[in-house]
N, C-alpha and C positions, 0 to 999 in steps of 0.2 A: 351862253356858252360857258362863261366861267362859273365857277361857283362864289359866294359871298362871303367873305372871312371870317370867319368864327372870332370869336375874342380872345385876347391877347393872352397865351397861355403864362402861370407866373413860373417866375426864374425857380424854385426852388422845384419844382415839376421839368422844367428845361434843361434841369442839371442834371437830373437823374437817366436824361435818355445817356449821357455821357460819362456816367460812372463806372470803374473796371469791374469787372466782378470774375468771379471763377467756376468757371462750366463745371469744370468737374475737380472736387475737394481733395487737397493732396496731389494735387498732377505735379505741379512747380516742383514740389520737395522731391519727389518721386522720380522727376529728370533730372534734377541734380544731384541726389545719390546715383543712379545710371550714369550720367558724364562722367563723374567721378571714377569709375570702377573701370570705364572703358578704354578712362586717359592710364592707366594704372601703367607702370612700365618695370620689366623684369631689372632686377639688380645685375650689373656688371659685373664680372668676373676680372679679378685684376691680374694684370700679367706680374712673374714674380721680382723685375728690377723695379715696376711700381708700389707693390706691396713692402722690398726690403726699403725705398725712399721713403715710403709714409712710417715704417716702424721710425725708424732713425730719426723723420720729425717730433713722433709721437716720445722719444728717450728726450729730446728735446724742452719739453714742457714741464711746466712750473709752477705752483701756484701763485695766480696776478695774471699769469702771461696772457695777453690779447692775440685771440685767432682768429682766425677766417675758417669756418669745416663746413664742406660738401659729405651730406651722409643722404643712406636710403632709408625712407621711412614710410610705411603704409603704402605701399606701391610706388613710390615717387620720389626724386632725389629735392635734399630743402639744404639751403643752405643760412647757416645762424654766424655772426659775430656777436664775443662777448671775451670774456675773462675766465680764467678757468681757476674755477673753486676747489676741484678736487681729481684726482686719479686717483682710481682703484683697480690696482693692478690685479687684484684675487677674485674681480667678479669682470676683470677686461672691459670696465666704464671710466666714463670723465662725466664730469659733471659741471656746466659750464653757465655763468652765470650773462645773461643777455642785459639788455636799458630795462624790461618788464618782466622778462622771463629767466625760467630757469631749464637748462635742457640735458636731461641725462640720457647718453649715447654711447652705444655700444662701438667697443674699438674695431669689430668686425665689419660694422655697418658707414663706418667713415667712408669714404672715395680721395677726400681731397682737404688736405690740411696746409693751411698760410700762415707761416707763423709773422706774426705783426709786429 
């Protein structure tokens, strides 16, 4: 009835029935640029008592001062703390220094500023 056991297959042949591999080359990368593009969300239009409260934070700043900014960037809103290195008011950027980074941000593109 039964069959006789063949001999004891070795582990390094054992492991391979169990190894991941990738059907098709580039798929992974390929769904997470598409995730990416799909999660993408339109930039906010701000109403104008919210726009004159963010100018009046924005006269506020200093260089050293530590913030809190909600901006929109690549489809998506990110929000950074750090210190801020510089204003420039002739190109309407800040440029703000993070613990690794460095982030230059358009004063357009802000939503939400904390000043710390």
């Amino acid at each position: 009835m039964g069959t006789k056991p063949k001999g004891k297959m070795p582990v390094i042949e054992r492991a391979k029935q169990f190894m991941p591999f990738a059907a098709v080359r580039g798929l992974q990368l390929a769904l997470r640029r598409k995730e990416q593009e799909l999660v993408q969300v339109p930039p906010k239009i701000m109403a104008e008592e919210a726009a004159a409260e963010l100018d009046a934070k924005l006269r506020q700043l200093y260089k050293g001062r530590p913030v809190l900014i909600t901006y929109f960037f690549a489809g998506n809103y990110q929000k950074v703390s750090g210190k801020v290195l510089r204003l420039d008011n002739v190109h309407c950027q800040l440029l703000l220094q993070g613990k690794d980074e460095r982030w230059q941000i358009n004063f357009s593109d802000i939503i939400d500023l904390v000043l710390v």
